[in-house]
TIGUKOL-484609 format. One line per 5 residues: number of its first residue (from 0); their letters; for each residue y, x, z of C-alpha. Coordinates in steps of 0.2 Angstrom, whole numbers. Last residue first. Example, Ala and Ser with C-alpha at 12.3 -4.5 7.8 and 13.67 -1.06 7.14 Angstrom:
<rs>
1> SA> -5/68/36; -22/62/39
</rs>
This chain:
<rs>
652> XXXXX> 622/-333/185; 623/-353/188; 606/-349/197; 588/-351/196; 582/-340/210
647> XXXXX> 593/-326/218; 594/-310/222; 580/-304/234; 566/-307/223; 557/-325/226
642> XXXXX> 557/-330/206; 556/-348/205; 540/-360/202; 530/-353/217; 543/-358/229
637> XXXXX> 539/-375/226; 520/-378/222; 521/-395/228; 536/-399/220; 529/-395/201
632> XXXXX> 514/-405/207; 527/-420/211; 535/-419/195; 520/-415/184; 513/-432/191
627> XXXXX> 528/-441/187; 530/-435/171; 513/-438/167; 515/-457/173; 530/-459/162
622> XXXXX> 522/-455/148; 509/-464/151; 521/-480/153; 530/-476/136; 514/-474/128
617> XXXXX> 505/-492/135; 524/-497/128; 539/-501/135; 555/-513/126; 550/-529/137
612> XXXXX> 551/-520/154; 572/-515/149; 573/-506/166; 587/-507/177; 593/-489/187
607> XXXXX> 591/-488/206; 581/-476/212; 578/-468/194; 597/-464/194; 598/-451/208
602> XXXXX> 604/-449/225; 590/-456/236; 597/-463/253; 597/-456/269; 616/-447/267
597> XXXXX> 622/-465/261; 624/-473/246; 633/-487/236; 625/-488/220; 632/-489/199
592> XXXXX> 621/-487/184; 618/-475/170; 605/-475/155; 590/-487/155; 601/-501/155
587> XXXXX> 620/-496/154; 634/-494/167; 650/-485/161; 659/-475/173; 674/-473/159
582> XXXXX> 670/-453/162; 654/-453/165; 648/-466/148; 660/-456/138; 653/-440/145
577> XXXXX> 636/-445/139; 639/-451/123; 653/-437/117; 637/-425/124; 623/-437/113
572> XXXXX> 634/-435/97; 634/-415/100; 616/-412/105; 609/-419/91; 610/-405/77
567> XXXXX> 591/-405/75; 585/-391/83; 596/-390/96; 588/-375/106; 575/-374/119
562> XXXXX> 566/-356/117; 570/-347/101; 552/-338/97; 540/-352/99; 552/-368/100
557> XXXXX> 557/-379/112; 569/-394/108; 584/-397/113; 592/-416/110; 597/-418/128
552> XXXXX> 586/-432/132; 585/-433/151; 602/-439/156; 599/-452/167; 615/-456/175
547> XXXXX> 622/-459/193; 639/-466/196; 642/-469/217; 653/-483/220; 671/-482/222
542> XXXXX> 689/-482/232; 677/-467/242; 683/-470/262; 664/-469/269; 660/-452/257
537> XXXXX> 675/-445/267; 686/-437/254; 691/-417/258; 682/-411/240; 676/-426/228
532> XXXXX> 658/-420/221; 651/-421/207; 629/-420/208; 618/-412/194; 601/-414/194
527> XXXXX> 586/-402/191; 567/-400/187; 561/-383/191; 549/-374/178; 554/-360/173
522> XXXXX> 550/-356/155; 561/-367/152; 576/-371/163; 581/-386/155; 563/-392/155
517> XXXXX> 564/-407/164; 580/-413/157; 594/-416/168; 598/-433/181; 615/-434/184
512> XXXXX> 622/-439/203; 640/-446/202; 657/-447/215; 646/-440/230; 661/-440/241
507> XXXXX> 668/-426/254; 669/-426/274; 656/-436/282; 647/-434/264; 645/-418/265
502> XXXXX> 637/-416/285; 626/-430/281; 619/-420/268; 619/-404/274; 608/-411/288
497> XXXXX> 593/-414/276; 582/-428/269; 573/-427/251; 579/-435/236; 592/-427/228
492> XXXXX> 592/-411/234; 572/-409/230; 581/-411/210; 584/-395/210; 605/-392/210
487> XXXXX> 618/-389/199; 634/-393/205; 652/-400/202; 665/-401/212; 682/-409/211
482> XXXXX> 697/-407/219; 704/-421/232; 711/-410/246; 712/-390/239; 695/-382/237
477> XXXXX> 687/-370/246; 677/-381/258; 669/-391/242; 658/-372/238; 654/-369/256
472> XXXXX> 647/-386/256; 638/-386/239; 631/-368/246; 627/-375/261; 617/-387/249
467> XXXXX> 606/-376/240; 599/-371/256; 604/-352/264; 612/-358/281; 596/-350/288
462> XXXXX> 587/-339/280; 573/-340/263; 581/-345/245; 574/-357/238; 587/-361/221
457> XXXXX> 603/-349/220; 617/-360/217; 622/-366/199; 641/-369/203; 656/-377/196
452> XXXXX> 672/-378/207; 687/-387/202; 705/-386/213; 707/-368/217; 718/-362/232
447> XXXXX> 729/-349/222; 727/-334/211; 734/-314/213; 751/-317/219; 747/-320/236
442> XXXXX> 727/-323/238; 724/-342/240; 722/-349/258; 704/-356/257; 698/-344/241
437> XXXXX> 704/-328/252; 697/-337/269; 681/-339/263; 681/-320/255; 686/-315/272
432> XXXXX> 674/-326/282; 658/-320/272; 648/-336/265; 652/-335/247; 643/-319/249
427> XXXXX> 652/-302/243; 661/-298/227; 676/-307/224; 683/-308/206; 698/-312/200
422> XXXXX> 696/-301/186; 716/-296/185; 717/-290/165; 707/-304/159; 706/-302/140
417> XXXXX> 689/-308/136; 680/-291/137; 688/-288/155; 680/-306/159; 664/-300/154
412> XXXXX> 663/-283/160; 670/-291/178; 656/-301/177; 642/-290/171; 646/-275/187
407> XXXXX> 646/-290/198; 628/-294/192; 623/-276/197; 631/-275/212; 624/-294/217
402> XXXXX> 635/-306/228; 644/-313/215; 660/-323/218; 672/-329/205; 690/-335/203
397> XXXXX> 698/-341/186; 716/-346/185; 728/-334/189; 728/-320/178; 715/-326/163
392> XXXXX> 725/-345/164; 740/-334/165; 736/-326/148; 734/-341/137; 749/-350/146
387> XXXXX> 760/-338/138; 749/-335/121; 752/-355/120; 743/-359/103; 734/-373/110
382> XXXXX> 735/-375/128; 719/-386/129; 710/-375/119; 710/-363/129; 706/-374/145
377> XXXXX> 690/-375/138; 685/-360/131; 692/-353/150; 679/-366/158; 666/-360/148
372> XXXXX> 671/-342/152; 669/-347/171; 654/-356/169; 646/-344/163; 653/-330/173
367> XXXXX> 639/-315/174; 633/-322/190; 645/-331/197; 638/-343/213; 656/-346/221
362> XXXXX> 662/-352/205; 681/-356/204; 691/-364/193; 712/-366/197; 717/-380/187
357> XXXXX> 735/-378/175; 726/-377/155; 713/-388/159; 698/-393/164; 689/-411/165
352> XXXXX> 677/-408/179; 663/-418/166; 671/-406/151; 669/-390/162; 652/-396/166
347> XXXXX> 647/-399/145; 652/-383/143; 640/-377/154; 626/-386/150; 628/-381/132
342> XXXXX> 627/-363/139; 610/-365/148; 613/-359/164; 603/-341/167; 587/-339/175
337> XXXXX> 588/-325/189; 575/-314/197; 581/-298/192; 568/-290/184; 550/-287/190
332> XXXXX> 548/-305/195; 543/-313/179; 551/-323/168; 539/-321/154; 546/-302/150
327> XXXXX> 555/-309/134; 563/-324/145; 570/-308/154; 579/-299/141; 584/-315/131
322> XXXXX> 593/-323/147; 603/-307/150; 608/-307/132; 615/-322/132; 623/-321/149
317> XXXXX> 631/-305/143; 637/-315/126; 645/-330/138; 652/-338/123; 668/-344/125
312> XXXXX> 677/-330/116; 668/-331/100; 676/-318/90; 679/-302/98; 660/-307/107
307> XXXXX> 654/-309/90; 659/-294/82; 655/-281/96; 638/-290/95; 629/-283/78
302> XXXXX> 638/-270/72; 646/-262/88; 628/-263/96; 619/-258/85; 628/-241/83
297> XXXXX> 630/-238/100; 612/-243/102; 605/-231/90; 615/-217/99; 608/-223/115
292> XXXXX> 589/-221/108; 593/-204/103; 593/-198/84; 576/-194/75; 570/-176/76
287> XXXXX> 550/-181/73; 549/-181/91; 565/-192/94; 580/-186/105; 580/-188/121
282> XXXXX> 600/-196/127; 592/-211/132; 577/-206/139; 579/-196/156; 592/-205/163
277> XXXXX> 607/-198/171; 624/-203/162; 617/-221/159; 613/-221/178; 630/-222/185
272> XXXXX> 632/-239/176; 627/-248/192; 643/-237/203; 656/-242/191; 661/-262/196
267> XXXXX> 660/-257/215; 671/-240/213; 683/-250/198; 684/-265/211; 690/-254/227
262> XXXXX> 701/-241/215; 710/-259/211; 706/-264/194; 721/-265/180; 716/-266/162
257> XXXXX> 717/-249/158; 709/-243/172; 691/-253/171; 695/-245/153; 696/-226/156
252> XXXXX> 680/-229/169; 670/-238/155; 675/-223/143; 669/-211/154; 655/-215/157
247> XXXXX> 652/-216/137; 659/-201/138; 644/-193/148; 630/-201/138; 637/-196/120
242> XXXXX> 639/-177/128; 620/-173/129; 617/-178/112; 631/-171/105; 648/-181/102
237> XXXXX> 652/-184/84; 648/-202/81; 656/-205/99; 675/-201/94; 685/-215/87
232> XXXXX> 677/-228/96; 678/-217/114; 693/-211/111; 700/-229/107; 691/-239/124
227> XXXXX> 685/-254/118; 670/-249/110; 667/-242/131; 665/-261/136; 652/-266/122
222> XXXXX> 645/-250/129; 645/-252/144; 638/-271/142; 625/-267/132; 619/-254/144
217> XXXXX> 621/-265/158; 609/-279/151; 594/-269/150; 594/-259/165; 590/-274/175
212> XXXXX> 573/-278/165; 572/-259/166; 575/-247/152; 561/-236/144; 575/-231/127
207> XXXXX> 559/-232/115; 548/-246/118; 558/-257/130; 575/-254/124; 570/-256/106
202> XXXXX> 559/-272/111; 574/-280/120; 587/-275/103; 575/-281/90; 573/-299/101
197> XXXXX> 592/-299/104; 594/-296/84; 589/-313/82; 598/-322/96; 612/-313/87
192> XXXXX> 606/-320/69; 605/-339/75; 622/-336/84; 629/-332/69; 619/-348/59
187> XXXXX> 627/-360/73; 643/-353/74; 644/-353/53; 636/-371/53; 649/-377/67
182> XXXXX> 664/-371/56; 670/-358/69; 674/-343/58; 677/-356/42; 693/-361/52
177> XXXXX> 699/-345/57; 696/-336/42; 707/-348/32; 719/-348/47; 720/-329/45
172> XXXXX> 723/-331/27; 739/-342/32; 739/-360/23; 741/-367/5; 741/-386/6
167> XXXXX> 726/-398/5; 715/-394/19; 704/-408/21; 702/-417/38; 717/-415/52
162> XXXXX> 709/-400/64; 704/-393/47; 690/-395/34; 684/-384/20; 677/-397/7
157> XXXXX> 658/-389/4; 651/-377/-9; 634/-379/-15; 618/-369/-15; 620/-361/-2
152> XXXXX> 614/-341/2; 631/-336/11; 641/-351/15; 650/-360/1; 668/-367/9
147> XXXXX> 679/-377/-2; 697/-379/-3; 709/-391/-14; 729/-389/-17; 739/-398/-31
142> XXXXX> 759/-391/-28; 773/-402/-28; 787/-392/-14; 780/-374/-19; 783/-376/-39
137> XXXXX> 771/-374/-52; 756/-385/-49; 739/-381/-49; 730/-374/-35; 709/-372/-32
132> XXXXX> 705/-363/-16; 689/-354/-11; 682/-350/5; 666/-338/2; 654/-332/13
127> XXXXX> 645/-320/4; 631/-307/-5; 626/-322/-16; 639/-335/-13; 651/-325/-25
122> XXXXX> 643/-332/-39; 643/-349/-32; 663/-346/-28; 667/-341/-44; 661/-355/-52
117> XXXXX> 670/-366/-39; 686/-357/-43; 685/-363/-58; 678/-381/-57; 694/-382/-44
112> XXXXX> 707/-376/-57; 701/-384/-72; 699/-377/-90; 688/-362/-91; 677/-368/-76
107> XXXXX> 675/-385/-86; 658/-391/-75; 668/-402/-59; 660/-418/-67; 676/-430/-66
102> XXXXX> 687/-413/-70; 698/-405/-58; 717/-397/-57; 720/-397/-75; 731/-415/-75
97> XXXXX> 743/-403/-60; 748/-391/-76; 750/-373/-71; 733/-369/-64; 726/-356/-52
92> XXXXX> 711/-351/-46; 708/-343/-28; 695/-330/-19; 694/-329/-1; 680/-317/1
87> XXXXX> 669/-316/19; 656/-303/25; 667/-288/25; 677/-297/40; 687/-283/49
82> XXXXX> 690/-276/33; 696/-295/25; 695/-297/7; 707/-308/-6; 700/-311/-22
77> XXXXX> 714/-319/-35; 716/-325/-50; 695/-326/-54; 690/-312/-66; 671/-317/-71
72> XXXXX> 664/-302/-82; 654/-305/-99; 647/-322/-104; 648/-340/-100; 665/-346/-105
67> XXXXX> 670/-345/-86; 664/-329/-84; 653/-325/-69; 641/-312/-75; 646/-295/-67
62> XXXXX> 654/-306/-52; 644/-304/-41; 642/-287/-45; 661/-282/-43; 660/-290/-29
57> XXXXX> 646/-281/-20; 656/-265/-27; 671/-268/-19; 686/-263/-30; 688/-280/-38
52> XXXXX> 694/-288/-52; 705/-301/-59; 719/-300/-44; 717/-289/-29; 723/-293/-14
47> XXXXX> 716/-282/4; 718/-289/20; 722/-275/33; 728/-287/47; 727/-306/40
42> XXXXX> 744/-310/29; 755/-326/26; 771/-318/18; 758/-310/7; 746/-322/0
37> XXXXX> 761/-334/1; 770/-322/-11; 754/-321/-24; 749/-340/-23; 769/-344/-29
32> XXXXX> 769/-331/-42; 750/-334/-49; 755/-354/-52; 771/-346/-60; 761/-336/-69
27> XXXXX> 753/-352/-76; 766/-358/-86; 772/-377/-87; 780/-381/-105; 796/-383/-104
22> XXXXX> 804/-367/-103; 823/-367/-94; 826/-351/-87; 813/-352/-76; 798/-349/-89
17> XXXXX> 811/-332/-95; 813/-326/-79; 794/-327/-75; 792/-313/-88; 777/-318/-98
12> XXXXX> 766/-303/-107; 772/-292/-92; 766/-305/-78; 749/-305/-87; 749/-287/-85
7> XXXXX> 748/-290/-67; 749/-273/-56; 737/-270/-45; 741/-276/-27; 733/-269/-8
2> XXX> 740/-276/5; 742/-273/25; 754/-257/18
</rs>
């Protein structure tokens, strides 16, 4: 059964046959009837029903003093818990007369539905997330429904809001979970406690497993990838020490399998994992007889991420993780080399290329797929609750290349662990003819010629043919006449002459140039523009005007152990501003304007914006001067700024 019930003595004391035959007066269990079949016509998997008491012990606590007259045990209608969720209770209070539903002051829990419920609900808050419902009303058609949400720890409880406002009616349990899952205070506090736990989990692998800066990020991913396989979930508490390792192998192999990968793909994709099965430290077990370091993280692992990468699908959790590991070392050159794409950045890219549901995206630059898996959150939501179109956008409509073994290993994990049974994924350089050609012509049933790129190229790299630009080029060459793409670029690009320049726009457009804040890539310090890019358009035959913006304020702050972050809930109002203004190619002072340019002419807003002379201050113009002269000695230094290792620099990785 999905469904646990104890039996209702109350329904005993007053048979519902008896208030249907024709009693008057409005009765409650008729309330509890209605609730109690919706509850279970409208289930989440496993969830557990109980009515006036609990059988969890934190509840049962909770709840130890939480009678509505004020003393004794609080026995709300109905608490509905969730195994794959033990954080969150959905409890619910029920009224027969509608004039009971709320008081003026919301403090009569004995009388009123909603100042029952949230009674209950600020008991409850102690130990958890709670989304509580307050009904009144005995007959489906003419029923009084209010919802609150009181997050664990607050002091108050909040109108629970859908896609439409308030939700007023009785909905599925899974849509209640839903809905408070990505409430942007929950996201915000659960990524909170996963950057969090990132910290324990770097100085763990540091101190006590002796794993590399590149080591780091594919054990988490095995093992996020080997939770998945069933054996290996069921079984690896009880492996030996020796064994745990091996499995684990094992388990990423059975699952590269499972979800389809040619031999090719699985013998590239499985070759950097090799080493969990050989080194020394992760199957040793302490000195003082503790369990080995990868038990622990097994463990850890499957508490603390499994969760949120099930959950938050358009979260690039790998990236995440991969961007914590090396901040923690400083940035240095000892790991990877690679600073990871801020995640608001990439959403806010899918937004500018307008994804959706029926593009082709590609990212020749892939890294562990930010930008892929931010174009999937977007075109998911685009197609609603469409499972078909769900799972061809994760067939046929997401294409990467990644040149790096070890960084190819972390896309295909990432994909695999958000449903894509193909992983479109090419590894080799965006420059090698076959993979050209494969992007160029489409690859039979497999994906066709894709129509948006996003890219972060590789920044200073050393070689011929190896500018940020040729990758621009290589990038706009794959896409079908008239796509869009959209690049990340330092801002040398920009303003500094090169033949890749004329080259692009003799056969593609520069549609905008962005300006990006100067520390977007802290600690590294590169200062960045974005450029959009009509594919197959001579620049000459453009119907329109470059748009170049200044987007320097993204609301993010930086702070000591979080790095830039959005402190002060700004970034969401000024994203709707800035896409607005890009999208209706709006031109405001100090903000965005409109140039015709050429391959020798600057391509960014500070050419050629307006300044407002009589809003500047003696500050405003100090401030400006420092920025300037941290520009150009940032410039100077050049190569210095980035890693040099062999991978790659900053990068849309």
């Amino acid at each position: 059964m999905p469904y646990t019930l104890p039996p209702d003595p109350k329904v005993k004391q007053t048979p519902l046959s008896a208030a249907r035959a024709g009693d008057e007066v409005p009765n409650e269990r008729e309330t509890e009837a209605i609730v109690r079949d919706h509850l279970r016509a409208h289930p989440d998997v496993g969830q557990i029903i109980e009515e006036q008491a609990s059988s969890d012990p934190a509840v049962r606590r909770a709840l130890g003093a939480a009678s509505k007259s004020g003393a004794g045990v609080g026995k709300p209608e109905f608490i509905v818990r969730i195994p794959d969720a033990p954080n969150l209770v959905l409890v619910v209070e029920c009224k027969a007369q509608k004039d009971r539903h709320e008081s003026p002051s919301r403090d009569h829990p004995a009388q009123f539905a909603v100042d029952g419920v949230l009674h209950y609900a600020r008991h409850l808050a102690r130990f958890f997330d709670v989304i509580a419902v307050a009904v009144s009303g005995t007959r489906t058609d003419d029923l009084n429904v209010s919802t609150f949400r009181q997050l664990r720890g607050a002091p108050d409880a909040e109108p629970l809001a859908g896609p439409s406002g308030a939700v007023e009616a009785l909905i599925p349990v899974r849509a209640y979970r839903r809905l408070l899952t990505f409430d942007p205070a929950v996201r915000a506090r659960t990524h909170a406690e996963l950057i969090a736990f990132s910290r324990k989990l770097h100085n763990f692998m540091r101190d006590y497993a002796k794993l590399s800066e590149a080591e780091k990020p594919l054990v988490v991913s095995g093992i996020l990838l080997g939770l998945r396989d069933e054996v290996f979930k069921d079984s690896w508490p009880r492996y030996s020490p020796r064994d745990l390792a091996r499995e684990l192998f094992r388990a990423i192999e059975r699952e590269a399998v499972h979800v389809g990968l040619s031999e090719e793909k699985r013998r590239i994709m499985l070759a950097p994992y090799q080493f969990i099965t050989t080194h020394p430290e992760l199957s040793k077990r302490g000195r003082d007889g503790s369990e080995e370091p990868l038990r622990r993280l097994v463990r850890d692992i499957d508490l603390h991420v499994r969760p949120f990468i099930d959950t938050y699908h358009d979260v690039d959790v790998l990236g995440h993780f991969y961007g914590e590991f090396l901040r923690y070392t400083g940035g240095d050159k000892k790991g990877l080399g690679i600073v990871l794409t801020p995640r608001h950045l990439t959403d806010l890219f899918a937004k500018i290329a307008n994804v959706g549901p029926t593009d082709v995206v590609v990212d020749t630059c892939a890294g562990t797929c930010g930008f892929l898996i931010a174009a999937m959150g977007e075109m998911d939501r685009k197609a609603g609750e469409n499972p078909q179109s769900h799972e061809d956008i994760r067939k046929h409509r997401l294409i990467g290349v990644e040149q790096q073994p070890h960084m190819y290993a972390l896309a295909i994990c990432n994909m695999i662990l958000r449903g894509d049974g193909k992983a479109n994924l090419y590894q080799g350089s965006c420059f090698d003819d076959r993979i050209a050609k494969a992007l160029r012509t489409g690859a039979a049933e497999t994906h066709h010629r894709p129509n948006i790129g996003l890219i972060n190229p590789p920044f200073s790299q050393k070689g011929e043919g190896l500018h940020e630009l040729d990758f621009v080029e290589n990038l706009l060459d794959s896409l079908v006449p008239g796509g869009m793409g959209v690049a990340v670029l330092p801002m040398s690009c920009a303003i500094e002459p090169h033949p890749v320049r004329t080259r692009l726009l003799e056969r593609h457009s520069l549609v905008a140039a962005i300006s990006l804040p100067n520390d977007l890539f802290h600690p590294v310090g590169v200062i960045t523009c974005a450029m959009v890019f009509r594919a197959h358009q001579a620049h000459a035959h453009a119907p329109q005007p470059t748009w170049f913006g200044y987007w320097k304020d993204d609301g993010f702050e930086k702070t000591k152990d979080r790095g830039r972050i959005d402190l002060r809930d700004r970034w969401e109002g000024i994203r709707d501003l800035w896409l607005d203004d890009f999208h209706n190619r709006r031109v405001v002072p100090g903000r965005s304007v409109v140039q015709q340019v050429s391959a020798n002419d600057e391509w960014c807003a500070e050419a050629y914006m307006e300044t407002d002379y009589s809003t500047l201050t003696p500050r405003d113009f100090q401030a400006q001067l420092q920025r300037f002269v941290t520009f150009r000695a940032l410039h100077s230094l050049g190569d210095d700024l980035v890693p040099d290792d062999e991978s790659e620099g900053v990068g849309a990785r």
